[in-house]
C-alpha positions as CSV (number, residue, x, y, z in Angstrom):
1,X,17.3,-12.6,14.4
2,X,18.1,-12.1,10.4
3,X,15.3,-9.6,9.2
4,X,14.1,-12.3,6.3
5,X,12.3,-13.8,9.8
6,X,10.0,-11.3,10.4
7,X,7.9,-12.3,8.4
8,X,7.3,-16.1,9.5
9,X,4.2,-16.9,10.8
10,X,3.7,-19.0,13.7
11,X,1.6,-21.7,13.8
12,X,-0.4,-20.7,16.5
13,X,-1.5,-17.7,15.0
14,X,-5.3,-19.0,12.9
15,X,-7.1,-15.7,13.1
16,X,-7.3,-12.7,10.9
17,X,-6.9,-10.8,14.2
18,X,-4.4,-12.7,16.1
19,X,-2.1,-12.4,12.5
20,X,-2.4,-9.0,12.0
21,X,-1.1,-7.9,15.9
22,X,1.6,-10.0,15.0
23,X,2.6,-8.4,11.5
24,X,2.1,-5.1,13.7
25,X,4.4,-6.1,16.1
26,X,7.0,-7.6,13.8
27,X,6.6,-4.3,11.5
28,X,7.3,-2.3,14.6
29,X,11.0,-4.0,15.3
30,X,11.4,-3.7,11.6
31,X,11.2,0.0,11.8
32,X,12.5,1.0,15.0
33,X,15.7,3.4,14.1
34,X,14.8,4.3,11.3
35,X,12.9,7.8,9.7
36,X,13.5,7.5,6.2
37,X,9.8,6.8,4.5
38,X,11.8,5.0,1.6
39,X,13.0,2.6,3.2
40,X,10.6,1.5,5.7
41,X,7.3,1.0,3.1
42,X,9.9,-1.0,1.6
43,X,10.2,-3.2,4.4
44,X,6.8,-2.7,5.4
45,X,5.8,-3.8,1.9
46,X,8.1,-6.6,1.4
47,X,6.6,-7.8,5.3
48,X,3.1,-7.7,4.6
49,X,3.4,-9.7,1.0
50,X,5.3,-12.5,2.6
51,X,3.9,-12.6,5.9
52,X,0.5,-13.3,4.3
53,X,1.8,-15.8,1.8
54,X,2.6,-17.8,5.2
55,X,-0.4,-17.6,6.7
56,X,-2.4,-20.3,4.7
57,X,-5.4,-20.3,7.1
58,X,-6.9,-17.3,5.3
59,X,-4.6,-16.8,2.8
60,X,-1.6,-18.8,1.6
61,X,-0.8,-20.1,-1.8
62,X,-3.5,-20.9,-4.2
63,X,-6.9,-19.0,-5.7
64,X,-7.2,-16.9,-2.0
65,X,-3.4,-15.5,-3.1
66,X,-3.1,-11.8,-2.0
67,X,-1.0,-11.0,-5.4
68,X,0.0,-7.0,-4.6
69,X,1.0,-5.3,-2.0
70,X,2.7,-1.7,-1.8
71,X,2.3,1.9,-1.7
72,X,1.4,4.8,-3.7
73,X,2.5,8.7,-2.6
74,X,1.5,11.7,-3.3
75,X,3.9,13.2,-6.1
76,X,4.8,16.3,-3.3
77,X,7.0,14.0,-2.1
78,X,9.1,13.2,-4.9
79,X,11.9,15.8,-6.4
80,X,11.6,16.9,-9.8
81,X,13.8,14.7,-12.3
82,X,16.3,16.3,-13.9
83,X,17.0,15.1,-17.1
84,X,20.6,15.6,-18.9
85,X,21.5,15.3,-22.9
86,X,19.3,15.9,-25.7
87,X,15.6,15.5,-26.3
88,X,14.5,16.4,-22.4
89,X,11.8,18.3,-24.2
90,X,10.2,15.1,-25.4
91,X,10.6,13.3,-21.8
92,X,7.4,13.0,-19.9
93,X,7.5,12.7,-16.1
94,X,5.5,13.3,-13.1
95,X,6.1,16.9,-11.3
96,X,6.1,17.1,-7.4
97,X,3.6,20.2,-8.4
98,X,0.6,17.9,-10.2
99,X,-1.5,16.2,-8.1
100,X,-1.2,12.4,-8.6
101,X,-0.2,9.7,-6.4
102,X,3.5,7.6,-7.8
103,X,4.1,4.5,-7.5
104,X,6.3,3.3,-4.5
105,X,7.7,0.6,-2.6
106,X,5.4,-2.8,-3.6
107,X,5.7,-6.6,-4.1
108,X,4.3,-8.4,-6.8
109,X,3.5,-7.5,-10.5
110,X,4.4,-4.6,-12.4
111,X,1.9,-1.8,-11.4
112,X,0.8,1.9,-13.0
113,X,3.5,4.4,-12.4
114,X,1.1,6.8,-11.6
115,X,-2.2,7.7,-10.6
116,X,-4.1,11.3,-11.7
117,X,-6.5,12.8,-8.4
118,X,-7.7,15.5,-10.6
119,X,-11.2,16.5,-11.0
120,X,-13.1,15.5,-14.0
121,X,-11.9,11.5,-13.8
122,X,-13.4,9.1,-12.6
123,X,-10.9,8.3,-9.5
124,X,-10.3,4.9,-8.7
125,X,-9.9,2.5,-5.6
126,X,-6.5,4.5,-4.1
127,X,-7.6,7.5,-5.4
128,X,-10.8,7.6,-3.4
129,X,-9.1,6.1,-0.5
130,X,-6.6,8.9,-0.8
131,X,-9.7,12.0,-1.1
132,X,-11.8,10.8,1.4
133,X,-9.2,10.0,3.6
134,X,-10.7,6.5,4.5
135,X,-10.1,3.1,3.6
136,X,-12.1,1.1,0.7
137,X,-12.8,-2.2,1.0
138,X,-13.6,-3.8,-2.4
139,X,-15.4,-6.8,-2.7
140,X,-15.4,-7.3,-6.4
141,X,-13.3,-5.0,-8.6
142,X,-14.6,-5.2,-11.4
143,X,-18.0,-3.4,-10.9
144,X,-16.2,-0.6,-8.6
145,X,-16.2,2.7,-10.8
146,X,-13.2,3.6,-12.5
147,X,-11.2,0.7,-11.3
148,X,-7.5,0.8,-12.9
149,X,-6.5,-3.0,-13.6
150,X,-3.0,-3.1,-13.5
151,X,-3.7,-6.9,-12.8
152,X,-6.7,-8.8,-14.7
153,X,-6.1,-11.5,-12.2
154,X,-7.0,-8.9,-9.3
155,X,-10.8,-9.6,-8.1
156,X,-10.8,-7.8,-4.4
157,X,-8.8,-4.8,-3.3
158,X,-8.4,-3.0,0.2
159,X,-6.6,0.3,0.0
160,X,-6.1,2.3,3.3
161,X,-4.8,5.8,3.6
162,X,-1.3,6.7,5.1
163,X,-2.7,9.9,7.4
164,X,0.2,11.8,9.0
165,X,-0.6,13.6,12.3
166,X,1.9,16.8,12.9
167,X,2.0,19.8,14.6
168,X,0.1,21.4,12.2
169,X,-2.9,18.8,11.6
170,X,-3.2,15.8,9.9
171,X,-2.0,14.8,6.0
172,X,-2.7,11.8,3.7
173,X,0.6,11.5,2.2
174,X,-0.3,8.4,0.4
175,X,-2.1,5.2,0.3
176,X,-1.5,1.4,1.4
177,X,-2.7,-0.9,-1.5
178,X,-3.5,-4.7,-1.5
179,X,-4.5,-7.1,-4.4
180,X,-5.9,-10.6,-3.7
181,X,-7.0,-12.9,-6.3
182,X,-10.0,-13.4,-4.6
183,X,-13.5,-12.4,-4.4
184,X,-14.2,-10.6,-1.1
185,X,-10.7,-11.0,-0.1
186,X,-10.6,-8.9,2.7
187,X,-13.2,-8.4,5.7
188,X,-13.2,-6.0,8.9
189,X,-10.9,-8.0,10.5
190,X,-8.3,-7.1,7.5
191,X,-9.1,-3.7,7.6
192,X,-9.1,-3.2,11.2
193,X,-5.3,-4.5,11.2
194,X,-4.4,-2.6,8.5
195,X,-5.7,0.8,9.3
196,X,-3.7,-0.1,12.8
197,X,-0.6,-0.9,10.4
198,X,-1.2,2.2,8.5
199,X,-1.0,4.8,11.6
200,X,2.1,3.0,12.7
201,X,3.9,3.7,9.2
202,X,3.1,6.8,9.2
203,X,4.1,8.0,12.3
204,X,7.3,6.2,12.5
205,X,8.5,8.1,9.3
206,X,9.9,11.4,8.6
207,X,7.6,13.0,5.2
């Protein structure tokens, strides 16, 4: 089966509930064989986006449009850039060593490159997902506190936390992000499947 297909949506498939199982399960063949985290919240991005643009019974085309899917990681996870030529002084980049969350694999819009988790601000949607280590469901964005609007189009958000269980304990090494264009968006049912999604991701790559 050509990958592109893995994100259809069969007919038969009219619940929230019944549509997530099937993302899980078609996210799961996606990312069998393969560790590197790169690559599969790129497919796992790119999956989620389409899949839900094919499943006009809650979401679709039109005003219910889930307009942003993707990822954000902590910046630990990145390497340091190392810049070459003249005027590296004047650069300004992200270190592995400040704590922020960068922006990853996503589909839709352009987004923030980064996201600051440090005290004193007022955190955010994924930022608060990403502390508290649970997901946010937002109903409308624009009265949450210190909501960043990459999208002025954007009226609901669900962000769920990617939560790594090792040998040595558990670590949220990022956050699963969603835009709809929407008011109240996204329910239980959504969250439900995503935190489901979420635990598979990070499990079935190598941090």
């Amino acid at each position: 089966m050509p990958h592109a297909d893995a994100s259809l949506v069969p007919t038969t498939i009219t619940t929230k509930s019944q549509f997530w199982d099937h993302v899980h399960s078609q996210l799961g063949y996606l990312l069998d064989g393969q560790r590197h985290w790169i690559t599969n919240l790129a497919n796992a991005s790119s999956l989620i986006y389409h899949s839900l643009l094919a499943f006009p019974a809650h979401f679709g085309s039109g005003d219910r449009t889930v307009n942003w899917c993707g990822f954000y990681l902590h910046s630990s996870l990145f390497p340091d850039p190392k810049f070459i030529g003249s005027g590296e002084s004047n650069q300004r980049y992200v270190s592995r060593n400040e704590d922020k969350l960068l922006l990853g694999p996503f589909c839709g819009k352009p987004a923030c490159q980064f996201i600051d988790l440090g005290t004193g601000k007022t955190p955010g949607v994924c930022a608060d997902a990403f502390i508290h280590k649970q997901t946010v469901v937002v109903r409308d964005v624009h009265s949450y506190p210190g909501h960043i609007a990459c999208d002025g189009e954007t009226n609901s958000e669900i962000v769920c936390p990617l939560v790594y269980k090792g040998s040595n304990g558990s670590i949220v090494v990022g956050v699963l992000d969603l835009d709809c264009l929407a008011p109240s968006g996204f329910d239980e049912d959504d969250q439900v499947g995503l935190e489901r999604i979420t635990r598979l991701i990070a499990q079935m790559c190598e941090w």
